[in-house]
NUPA-295763 format. One record per atom (N, C-alpha, C): residue in one letter; atom name; y, x, z. Coordinates in nm, 2 decimals. Each point is the difference from the previous one (the first is absolute). Example, Ala and Ser with C-alpha at 12.3 -4.5 7.8 and 13.67 -1.06 7.14 Angstrom:
// NUPA-295763
a|N|-0.57|1.32|0.78;
a|CA|0.12|-0.09|0.00;
a|C|0.12|0.09|0.00;
s|N|0.11|-0.04|-0.07;
s|CA|0.11|0.09|0.00;
s|C|0.11|-0.08|0.08;
//
This chain:
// NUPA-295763
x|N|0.37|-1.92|2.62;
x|CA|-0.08|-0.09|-0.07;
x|C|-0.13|-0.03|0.07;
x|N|-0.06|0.07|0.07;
x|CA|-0.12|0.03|0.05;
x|C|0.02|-0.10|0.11;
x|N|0.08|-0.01|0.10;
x|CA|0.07|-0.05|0.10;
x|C|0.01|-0.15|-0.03;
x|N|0.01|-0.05|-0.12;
x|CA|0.02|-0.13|-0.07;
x|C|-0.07|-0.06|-0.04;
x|N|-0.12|0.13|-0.04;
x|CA|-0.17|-0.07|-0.04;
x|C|-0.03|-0.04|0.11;
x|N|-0.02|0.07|0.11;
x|CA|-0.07|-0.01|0.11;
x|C|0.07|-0.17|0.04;
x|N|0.07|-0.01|0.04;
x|CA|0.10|-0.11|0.06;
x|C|-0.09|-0.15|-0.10;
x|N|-0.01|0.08|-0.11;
x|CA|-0.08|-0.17|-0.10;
x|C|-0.08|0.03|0.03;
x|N|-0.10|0.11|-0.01;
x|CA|-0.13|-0.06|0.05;
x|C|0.00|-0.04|0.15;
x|N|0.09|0.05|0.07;
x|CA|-0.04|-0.09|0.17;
x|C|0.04|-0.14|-0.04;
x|N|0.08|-0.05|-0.08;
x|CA|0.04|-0.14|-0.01;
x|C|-0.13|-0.09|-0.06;
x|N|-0.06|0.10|-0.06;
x|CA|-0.09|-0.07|-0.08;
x|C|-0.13|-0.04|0.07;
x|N|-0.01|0.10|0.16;
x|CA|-0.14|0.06|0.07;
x|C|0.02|-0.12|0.06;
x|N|0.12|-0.11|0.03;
x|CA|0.00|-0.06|0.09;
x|C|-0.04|0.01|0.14;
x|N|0.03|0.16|0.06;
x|CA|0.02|0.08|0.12;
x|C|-0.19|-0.01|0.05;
x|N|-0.08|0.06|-0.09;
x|CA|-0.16|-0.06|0.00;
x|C|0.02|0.20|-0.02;
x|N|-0.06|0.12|0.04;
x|CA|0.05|0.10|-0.02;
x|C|-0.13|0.07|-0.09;
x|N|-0.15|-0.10|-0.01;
x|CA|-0.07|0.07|-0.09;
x|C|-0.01|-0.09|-0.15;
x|N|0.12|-0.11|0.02;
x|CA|0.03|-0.04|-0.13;
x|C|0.07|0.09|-0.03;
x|N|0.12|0.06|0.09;
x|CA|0.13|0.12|-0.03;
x|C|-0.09|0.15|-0.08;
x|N|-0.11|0.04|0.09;
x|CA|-0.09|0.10|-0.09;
x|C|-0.06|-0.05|-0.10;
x|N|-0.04|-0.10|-0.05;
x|CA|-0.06|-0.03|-0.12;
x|C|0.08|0.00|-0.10;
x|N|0.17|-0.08|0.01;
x|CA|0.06|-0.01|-0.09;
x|C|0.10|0.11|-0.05;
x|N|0.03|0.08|0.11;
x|CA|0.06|0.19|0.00;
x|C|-0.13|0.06|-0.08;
x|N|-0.11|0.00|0.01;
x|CA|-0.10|0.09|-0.06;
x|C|-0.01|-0.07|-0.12;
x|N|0.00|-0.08|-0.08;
x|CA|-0.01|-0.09|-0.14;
x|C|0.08|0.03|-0.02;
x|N|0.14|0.01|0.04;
x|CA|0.16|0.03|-0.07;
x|C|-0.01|0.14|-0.03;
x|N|-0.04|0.09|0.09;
x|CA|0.02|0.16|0.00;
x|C|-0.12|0.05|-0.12;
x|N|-0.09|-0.11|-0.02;
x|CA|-0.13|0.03|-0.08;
x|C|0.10|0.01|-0.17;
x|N|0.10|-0.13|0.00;
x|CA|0.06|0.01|-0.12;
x|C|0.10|0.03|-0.06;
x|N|0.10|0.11|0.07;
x|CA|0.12|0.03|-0.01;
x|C|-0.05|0.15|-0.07;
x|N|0.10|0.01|-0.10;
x|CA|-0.02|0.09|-0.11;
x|C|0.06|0.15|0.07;
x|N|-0.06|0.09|0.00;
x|CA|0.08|0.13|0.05;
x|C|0.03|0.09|-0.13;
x|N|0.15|0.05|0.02;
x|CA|0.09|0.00|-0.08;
x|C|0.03|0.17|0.09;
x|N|-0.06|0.14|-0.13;
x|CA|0.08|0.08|0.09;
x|C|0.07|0.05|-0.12;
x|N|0.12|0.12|0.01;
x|CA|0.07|0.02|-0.09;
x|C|-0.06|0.17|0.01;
x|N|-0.06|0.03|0.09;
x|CA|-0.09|0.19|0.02;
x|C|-0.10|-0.02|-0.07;
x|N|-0.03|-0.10|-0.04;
x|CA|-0.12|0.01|-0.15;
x|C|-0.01|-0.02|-0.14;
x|N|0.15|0.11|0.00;
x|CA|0.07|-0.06|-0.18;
x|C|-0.10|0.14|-0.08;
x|N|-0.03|-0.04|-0.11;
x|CA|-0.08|0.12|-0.04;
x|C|0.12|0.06|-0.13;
x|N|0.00|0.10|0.01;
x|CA|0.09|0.05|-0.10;
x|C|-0.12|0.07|-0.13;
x|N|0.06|-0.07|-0.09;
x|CA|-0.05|0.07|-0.14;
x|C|0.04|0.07|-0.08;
x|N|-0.05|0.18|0.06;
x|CA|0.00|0.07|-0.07;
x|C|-0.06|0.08|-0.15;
x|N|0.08|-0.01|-0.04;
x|CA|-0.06|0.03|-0.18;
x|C|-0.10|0.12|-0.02;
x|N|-0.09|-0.03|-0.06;
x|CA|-0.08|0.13|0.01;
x|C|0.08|0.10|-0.07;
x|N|-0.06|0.16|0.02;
x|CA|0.05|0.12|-0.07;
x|C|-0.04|-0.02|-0.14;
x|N|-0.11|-0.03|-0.03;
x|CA|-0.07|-0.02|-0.15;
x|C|0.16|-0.03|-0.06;
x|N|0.02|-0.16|0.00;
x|CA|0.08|-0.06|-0.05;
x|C|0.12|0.07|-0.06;
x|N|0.07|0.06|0.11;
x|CA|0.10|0.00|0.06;
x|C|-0.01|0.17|-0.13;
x|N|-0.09|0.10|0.01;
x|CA|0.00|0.09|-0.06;
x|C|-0.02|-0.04|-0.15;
x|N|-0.09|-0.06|-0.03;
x|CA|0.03|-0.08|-0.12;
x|C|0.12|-0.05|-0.09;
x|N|0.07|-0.07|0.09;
x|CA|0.12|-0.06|-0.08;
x|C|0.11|0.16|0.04;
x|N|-0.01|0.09|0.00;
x|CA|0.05|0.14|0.01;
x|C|-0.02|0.03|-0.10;
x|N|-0.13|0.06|-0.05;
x|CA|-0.05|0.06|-0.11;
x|C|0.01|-0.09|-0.12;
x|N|0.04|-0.12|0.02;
x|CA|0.01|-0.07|-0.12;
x|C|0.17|-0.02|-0.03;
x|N|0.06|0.03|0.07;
x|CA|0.15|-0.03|-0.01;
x|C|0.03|0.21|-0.05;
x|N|-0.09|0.05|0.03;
x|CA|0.02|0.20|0.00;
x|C|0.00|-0.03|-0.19;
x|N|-0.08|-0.07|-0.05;
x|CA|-0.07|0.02|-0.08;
x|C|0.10|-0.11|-0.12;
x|N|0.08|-0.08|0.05;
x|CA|0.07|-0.09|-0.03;
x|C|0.11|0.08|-0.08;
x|N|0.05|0.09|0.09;
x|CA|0.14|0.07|0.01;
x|C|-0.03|0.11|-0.07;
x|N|-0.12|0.06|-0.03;
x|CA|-0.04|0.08|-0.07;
x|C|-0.02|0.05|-0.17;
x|N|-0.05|-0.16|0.00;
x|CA|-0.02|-0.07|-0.15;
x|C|0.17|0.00|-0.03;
x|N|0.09|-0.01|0.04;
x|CA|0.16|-0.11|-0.01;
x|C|0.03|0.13|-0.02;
x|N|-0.02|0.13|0.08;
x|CA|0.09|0.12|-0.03;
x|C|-0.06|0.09|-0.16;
x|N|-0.12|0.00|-0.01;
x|CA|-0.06|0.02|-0.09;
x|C|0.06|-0.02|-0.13;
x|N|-0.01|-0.15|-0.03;
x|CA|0.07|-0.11|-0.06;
x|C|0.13|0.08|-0.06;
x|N|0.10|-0.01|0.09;
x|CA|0.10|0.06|-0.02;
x|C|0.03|0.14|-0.05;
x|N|-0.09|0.08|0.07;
x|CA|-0.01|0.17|-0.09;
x|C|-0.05|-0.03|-0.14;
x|N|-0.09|-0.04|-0.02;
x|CA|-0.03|-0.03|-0.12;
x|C|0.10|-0.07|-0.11;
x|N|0.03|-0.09|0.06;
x|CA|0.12|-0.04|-0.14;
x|C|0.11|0.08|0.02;
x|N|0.05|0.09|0.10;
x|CA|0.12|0.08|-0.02;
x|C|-0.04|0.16|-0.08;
x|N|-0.20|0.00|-0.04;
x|CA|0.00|0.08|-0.05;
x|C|-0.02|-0.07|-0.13;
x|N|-0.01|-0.10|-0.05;
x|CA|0.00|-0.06|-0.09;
x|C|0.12|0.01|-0.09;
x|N|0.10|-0.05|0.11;
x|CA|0.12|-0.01|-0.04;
x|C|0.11|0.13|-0.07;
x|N|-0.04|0.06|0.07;
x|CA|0.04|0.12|0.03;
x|C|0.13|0.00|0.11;
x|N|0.02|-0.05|0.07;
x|CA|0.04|-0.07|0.10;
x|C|0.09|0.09|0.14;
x|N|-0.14|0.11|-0.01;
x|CA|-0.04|0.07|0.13;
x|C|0.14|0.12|0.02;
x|N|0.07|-0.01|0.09;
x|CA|0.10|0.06|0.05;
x|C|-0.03|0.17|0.06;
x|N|0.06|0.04|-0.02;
x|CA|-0.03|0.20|-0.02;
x|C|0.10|0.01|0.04;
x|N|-0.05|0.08|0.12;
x|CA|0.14|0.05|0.09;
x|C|-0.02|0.15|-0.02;
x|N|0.05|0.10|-0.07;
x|CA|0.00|0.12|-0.02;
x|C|0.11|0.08|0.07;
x|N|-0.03|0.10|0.09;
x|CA|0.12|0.09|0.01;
x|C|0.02|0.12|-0.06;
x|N|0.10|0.03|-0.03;
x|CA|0.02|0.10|-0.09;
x|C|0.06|0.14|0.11;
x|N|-0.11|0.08|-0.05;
x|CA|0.02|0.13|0.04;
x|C|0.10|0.10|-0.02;
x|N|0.06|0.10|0.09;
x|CA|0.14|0.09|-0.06;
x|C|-0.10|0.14|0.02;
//
């Protein structure tokens, strides 16, 4: 591609060679540089990340609770007894 710019601007320099550096230096002035080694990766902070932990700890907590309670409620609660000889 580089090879193809150059080729139009000589067509354009009309073989004049500091028309050829004027119009290579205005072209090179405006061509967008595109790299892919400057992707930023977004990492989540620890705050966050410990946060939605302690709130899912605390989630499953409440739910087990929950449940002891109405099986004491209920009377519910399963007793595994072994009997001694």
């Amino acid at each position: 591609m580089k090879c193809e710019d150059l080729c139009i601007v000589a067509s354009l320099s009309d073989k004049d060679i500091d028309e050829f550096k004027n119009i290579n230096l205005d072209y090179n002035s405006q061509i967008t540089n595109l790299s892919l080694n400057k992707v930023k990766e977004d990492i989540p902070k620890i705050q966050n990340t410990l946060g939605l932990i302690i709130f899912t700890i605390f989630i499953v907590a409440g739910n087990i609770a929950n449940f002891l309670i109405e099986d004491e409620e209920n009377k519910t609660k399963i007793m595994n007894f072994k009997l001694r000889n």
